[in-house]
C-alpha positions in Angstrom: 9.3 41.2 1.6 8.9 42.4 5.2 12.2 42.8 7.4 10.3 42.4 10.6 11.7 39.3 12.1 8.2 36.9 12.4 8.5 34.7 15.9 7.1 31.6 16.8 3.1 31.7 16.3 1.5 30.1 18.6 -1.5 29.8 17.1 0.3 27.7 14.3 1.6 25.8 16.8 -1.3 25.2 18.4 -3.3 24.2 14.9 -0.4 22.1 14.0 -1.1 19.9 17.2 -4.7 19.3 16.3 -3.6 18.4 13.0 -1.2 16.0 14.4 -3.9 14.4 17.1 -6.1 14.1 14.3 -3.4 12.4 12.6 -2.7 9.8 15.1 -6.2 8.8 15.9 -6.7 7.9 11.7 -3.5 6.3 12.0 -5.0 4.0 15.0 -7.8 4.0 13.4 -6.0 1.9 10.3 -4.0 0.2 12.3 -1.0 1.8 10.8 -1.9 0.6 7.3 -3.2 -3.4 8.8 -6.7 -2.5 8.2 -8.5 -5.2 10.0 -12.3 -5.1 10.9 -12.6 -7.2 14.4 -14.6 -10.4 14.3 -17.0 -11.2 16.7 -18.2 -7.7 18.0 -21.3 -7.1 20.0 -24.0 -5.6 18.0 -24.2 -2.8 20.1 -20.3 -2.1 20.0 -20.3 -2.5 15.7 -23.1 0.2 15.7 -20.9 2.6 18.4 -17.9 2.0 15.8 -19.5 2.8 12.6 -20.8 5.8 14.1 -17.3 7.1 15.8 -15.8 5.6 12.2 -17.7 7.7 10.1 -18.0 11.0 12.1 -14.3 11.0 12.9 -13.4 9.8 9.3 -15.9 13.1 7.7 -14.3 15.6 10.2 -10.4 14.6 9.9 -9.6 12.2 7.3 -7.5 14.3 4.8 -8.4 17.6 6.5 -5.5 16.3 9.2 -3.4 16.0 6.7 -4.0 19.4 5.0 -3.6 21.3 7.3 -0.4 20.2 8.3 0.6 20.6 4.9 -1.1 24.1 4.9 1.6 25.0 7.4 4.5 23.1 6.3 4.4 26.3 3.5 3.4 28.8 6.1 7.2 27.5 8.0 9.0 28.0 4.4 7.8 31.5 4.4 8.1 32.3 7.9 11.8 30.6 8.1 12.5 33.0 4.7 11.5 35.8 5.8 13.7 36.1 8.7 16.6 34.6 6.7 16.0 37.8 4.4 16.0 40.0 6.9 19.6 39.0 7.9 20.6 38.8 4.8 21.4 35.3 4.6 20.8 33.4 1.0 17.8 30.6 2.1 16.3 29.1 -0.9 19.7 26.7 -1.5 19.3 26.1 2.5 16.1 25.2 2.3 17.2 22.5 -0.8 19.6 21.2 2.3 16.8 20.9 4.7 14.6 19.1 2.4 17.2 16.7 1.9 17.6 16.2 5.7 13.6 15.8 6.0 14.6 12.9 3.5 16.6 11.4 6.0 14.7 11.4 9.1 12.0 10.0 6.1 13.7 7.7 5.6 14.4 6.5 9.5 10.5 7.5 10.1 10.2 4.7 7.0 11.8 2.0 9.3 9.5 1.6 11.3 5.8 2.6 9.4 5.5 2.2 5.6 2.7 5.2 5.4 5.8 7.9 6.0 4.4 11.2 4.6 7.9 13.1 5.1 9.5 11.8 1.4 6.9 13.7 -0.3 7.4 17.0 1.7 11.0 16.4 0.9 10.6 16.4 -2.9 7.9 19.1 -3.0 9.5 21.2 -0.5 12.3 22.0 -3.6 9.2 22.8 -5.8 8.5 25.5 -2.9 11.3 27.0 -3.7 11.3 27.1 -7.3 8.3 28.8 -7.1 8.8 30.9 -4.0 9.5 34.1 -6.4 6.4 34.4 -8.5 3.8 37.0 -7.1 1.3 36.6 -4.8 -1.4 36.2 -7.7 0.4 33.9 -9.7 1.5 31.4 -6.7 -2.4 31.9 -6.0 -3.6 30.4 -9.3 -0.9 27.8 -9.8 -2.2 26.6 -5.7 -5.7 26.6 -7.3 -4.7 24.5 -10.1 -3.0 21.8 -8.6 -5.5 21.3 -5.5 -8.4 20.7 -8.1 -6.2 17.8 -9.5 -6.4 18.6 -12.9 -4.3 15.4 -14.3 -7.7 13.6 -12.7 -10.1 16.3 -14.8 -8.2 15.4 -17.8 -8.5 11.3 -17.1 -12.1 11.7 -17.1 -12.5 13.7 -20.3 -10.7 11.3 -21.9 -12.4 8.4 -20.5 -16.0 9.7 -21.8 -14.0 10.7 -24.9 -12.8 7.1 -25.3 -9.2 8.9 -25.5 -6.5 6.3 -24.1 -4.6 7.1 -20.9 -1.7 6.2 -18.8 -3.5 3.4 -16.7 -2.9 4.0 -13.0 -4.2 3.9 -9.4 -3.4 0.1 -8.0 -0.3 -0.2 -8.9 0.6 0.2 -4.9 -1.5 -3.0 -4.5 0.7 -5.7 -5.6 3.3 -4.4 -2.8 1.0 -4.0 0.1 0.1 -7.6 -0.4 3.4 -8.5 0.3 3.5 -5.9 3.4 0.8 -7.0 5.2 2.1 -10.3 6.2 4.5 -9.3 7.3 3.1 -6.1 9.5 0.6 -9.3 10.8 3.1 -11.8 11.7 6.6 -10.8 11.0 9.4 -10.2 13.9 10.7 -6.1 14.5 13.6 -6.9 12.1 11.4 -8.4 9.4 8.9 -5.3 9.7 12.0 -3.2 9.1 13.1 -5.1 6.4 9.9 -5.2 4.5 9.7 -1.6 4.8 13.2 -0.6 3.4 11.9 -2.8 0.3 8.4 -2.9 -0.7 6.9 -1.3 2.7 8.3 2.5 1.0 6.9 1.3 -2.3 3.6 0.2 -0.9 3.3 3.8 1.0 4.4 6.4 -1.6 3.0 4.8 -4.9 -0.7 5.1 -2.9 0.4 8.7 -2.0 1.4 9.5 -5.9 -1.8 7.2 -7.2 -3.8 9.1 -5.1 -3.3 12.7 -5.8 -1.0 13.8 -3.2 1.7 15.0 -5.0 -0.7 17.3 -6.3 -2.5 18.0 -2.8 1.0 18.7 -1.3 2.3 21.0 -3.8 -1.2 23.3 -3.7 -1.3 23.4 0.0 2.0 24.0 0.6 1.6 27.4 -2.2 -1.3 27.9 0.1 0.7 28.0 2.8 3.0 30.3 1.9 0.7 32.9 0.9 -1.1 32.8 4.1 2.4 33.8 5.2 2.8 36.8 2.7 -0.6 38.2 3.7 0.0 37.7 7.9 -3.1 36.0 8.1 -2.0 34.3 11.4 -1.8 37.2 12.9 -4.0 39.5 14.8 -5.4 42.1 12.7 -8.5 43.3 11.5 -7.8 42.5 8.0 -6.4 38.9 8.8 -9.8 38.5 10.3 -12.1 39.3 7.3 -10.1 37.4 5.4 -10.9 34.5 7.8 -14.4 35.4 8.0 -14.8 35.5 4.3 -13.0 31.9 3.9 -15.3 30.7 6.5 -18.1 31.8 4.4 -16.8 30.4 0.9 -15.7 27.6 2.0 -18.9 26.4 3.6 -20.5 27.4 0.9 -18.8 25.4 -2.4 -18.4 22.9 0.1 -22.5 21.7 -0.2 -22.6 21.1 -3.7 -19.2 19.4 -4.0 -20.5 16.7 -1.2 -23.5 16.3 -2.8 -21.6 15.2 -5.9 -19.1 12.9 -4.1 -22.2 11.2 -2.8 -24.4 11.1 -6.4 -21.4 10.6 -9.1 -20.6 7.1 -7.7 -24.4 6.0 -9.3 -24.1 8.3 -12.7 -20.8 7.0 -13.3 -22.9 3.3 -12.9 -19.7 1.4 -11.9 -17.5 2.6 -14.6 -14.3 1.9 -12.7 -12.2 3.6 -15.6 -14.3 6.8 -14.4 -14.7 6.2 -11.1 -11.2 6.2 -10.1 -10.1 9.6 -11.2 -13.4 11.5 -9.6 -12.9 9.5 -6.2 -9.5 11.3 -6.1 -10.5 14.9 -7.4 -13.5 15.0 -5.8 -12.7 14.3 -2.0 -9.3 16.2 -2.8 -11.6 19.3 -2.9 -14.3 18.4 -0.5 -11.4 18.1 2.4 -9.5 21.1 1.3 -12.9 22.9 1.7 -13.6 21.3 4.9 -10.0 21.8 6.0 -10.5 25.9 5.1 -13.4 26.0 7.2 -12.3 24.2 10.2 -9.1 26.0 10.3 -10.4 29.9 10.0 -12.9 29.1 12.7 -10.0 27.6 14.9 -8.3 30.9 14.3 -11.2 33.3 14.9 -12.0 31.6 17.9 -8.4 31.9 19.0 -8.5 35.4 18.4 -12.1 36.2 19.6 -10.5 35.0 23.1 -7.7 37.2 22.5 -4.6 34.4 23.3 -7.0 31.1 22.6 -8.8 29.2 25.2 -7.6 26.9 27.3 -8.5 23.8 25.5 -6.8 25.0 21.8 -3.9 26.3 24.0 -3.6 22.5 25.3 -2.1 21.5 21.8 1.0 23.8 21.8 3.8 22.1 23.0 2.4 19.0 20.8 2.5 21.2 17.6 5.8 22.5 18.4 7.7 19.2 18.7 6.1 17.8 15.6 8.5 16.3 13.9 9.4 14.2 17.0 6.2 13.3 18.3 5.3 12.3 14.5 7.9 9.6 13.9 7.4 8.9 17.6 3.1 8.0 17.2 4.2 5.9 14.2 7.2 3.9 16.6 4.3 3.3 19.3 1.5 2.8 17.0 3.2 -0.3 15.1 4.3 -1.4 18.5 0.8 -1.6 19.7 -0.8 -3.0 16.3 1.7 -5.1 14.8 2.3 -8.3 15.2 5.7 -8.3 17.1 4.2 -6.0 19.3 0.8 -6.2 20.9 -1.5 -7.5 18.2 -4.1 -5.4 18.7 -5.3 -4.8 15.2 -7.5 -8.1 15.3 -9.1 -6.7 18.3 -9.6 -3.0 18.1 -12.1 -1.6 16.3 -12.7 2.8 15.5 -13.5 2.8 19.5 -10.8 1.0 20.7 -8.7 2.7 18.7 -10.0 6.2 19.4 -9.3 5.9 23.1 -6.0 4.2 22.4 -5.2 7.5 20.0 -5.9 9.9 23.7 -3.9 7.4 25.4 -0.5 8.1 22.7 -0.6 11.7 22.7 -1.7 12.1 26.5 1.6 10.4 26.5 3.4 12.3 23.4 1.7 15.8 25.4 3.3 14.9 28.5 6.9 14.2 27.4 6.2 17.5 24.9 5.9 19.5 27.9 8.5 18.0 29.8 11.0 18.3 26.9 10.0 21.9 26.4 10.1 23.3 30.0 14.0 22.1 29.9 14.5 23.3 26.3 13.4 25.6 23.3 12.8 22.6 20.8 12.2 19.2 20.2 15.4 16.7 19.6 14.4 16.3 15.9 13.9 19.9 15.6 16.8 20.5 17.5 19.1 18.0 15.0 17.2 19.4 12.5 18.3 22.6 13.0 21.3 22.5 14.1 22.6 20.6 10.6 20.3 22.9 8.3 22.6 26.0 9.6 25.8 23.8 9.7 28.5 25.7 8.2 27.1 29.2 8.1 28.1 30.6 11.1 24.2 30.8 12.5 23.4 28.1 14.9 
């Protein structure tokens, strides 16, 4: 492993910032998990919305979210690295972080029952378990687990005829008790409902759905990008880029045009259905995600030190952790019901422009923090206990 101690990227930070915009405006975009379509709309404003809907939801919906993860493992790396460098033992560390990132979960889990945090928790240990193997081998095993094989298998056996463990709404039966609760319920009740069945709600969609798999690849993904300095500025970094560009744009075609035709061959087979509308999207947005993402970089580096415009989301990327339990404690406050309501009245416009409005807010405290110190609070706390006790603070 290199002994160069890597710094702050700010390319990374700046990509993790779109991530986290793009974040926000799905989150607005689904109310924080009240999806509610507005009655009573204008014709004019229901065609606006389907088309800001479905243009925002093709370009960010699960690409957001990968990419994020993407560099959750990229972090790992980096953070190891420069441990190894000083010689300091990381991997048990690193179990210790991922248990604080379980806490601040679990206070992120007070107030929004979609909390992505537990999961990075429990596959951030798998990060480390695996964090030995070589490059080629952490390669195939991150290939493996973002095709979703459990979901390949499902669907053998379900044109075998081949019984298999039956899953995928389970999540359903406790978002019916949420949502009353996110509609009408008092700031205490929300709370309550989420330390209960709110948590089960949120993470038993995430497992039904393939993110524990999505997680674990990315994350490998992540790490490797690390191990072959592809955030950096070098020729060969580049290539690599270009060639990604390329590959991904290219499986990407035929894998949409399947998500859009296997829906009529699988002629409403929901026993089929289910498993391909999680391993096919899965793929589709990782795709998607690798394109966006290497031309985000190349155009960074093609301007040298990024353009104005990508150089905007820095301080947003580097507070991350803060300003992504603080969009969830504004978001509920502006959708719920014990705040403003304004999931009965808001559709993918409204809530587009009310997305700008939380991180024009979120970008402005991010660069007041920063100009008076090096790191968020969260990161700050968060760093401050990872280290506790070992003499590097």
């Amino acid at each position: 492993m290199d002994q160069k101690k890597i710094g702050r990227i700010e390319v990374v930070d700046a990509l993790r910032g779109v991530a986290l915009f793009a974040i926000v405006i799905l989150h607005c975009f689904e109310h924080y998990n009240l999806y509610c379509i507005p009655e009573g709309t204008p014709q004019w404003l229901k065609a606006l919305d389907k088309g800001v809907w479905d243009t925002t939801w093709f370009l960010m919906a699960g690409k957001a979210f990968s990419t994020f993860s993407l560099l959750f493992g990229l972090s790992f790396y980096i953070q190891y690295c420069n441990a190894a460098r000083k010689g300091i033992p990381f991997k048990g560390r690193f179990v210790w972080r991922m248990f604080l990132l379980f806490l601040f979960s679990q206070f992120h889990s007070l107030f929004y029952n979609g909390d992505i945090l537990l999961l990075y928790a429990v596959m951030g240990v798998f990060l480390v378990a695996v964090s030995g193997f070589s490059t080629r081998t952490v390669l195939v095993i991150a290939s493996v687990m973002i095709i979703q094989p459990v979901e390949w298998i499902r669907v053998i056996c379900t044109l075998c005829d081949i019984p298999f463990l039956e899953y995928g709404n389970n999540w359903l039966k406790y978002a019916v008790l949420a949502k009353p609760v996110m509609e009408s319920g008092s700031f205490l009740e929300v709370v309550q409902s989420n330390i209960t069945y709110g948590q089960l709600y949120g993470n038993l969609w995430q497992i039904e759905n393939g993110r524990i798999f999505q997680i674990g690849g990315l994350f490998l993904f992540g790490m490797v990008a690390g191990r072959l300095s592809l955030f950096q500025n070098t020729r060969e970094s580049m290539m690599v880029w270009k060639k990604i560009s390329l590959w991904s744009a290219v499986l990407f075609i035929p894998l949409n045009l399947l998500r859009m035709v296997y829906p009529g061959i699988a002629k409403g087979d929901k026993a089929l259905l289910m498993p391909l509308d999680i391993a096919v999207p899965s793929i589709c947005n990782f795709l998607l995600m690798c394109f966006l993402v290497s031309c985000f970089v190349l155009l960074w580096y093609d301007k040298g030190n990024g353009y104005k415009f990508q150089r905007l989301f820095i301080p947003f990327g580097k507070m991350s952790l803060t300003n992504y339990i603080a969009q969830s404690v504004i978001g509920v406050s502006v959708f719920y019901g014990f705040g403003l309501n304004l999931y009965k009245s808001t559709g993918a416009t409204a809530c587009l422009l009310i997305a700008v409005v939380i991180f024009a807010i979120l970008l402005a405290f991010s660069r007041f923090w920063l100009s008076c110190h090096r790191q968020g609070p969260l990161e700050w706390i968060w760093k401050k206990l990872t280290w506790i006790n070992s003499g590097k603070q």
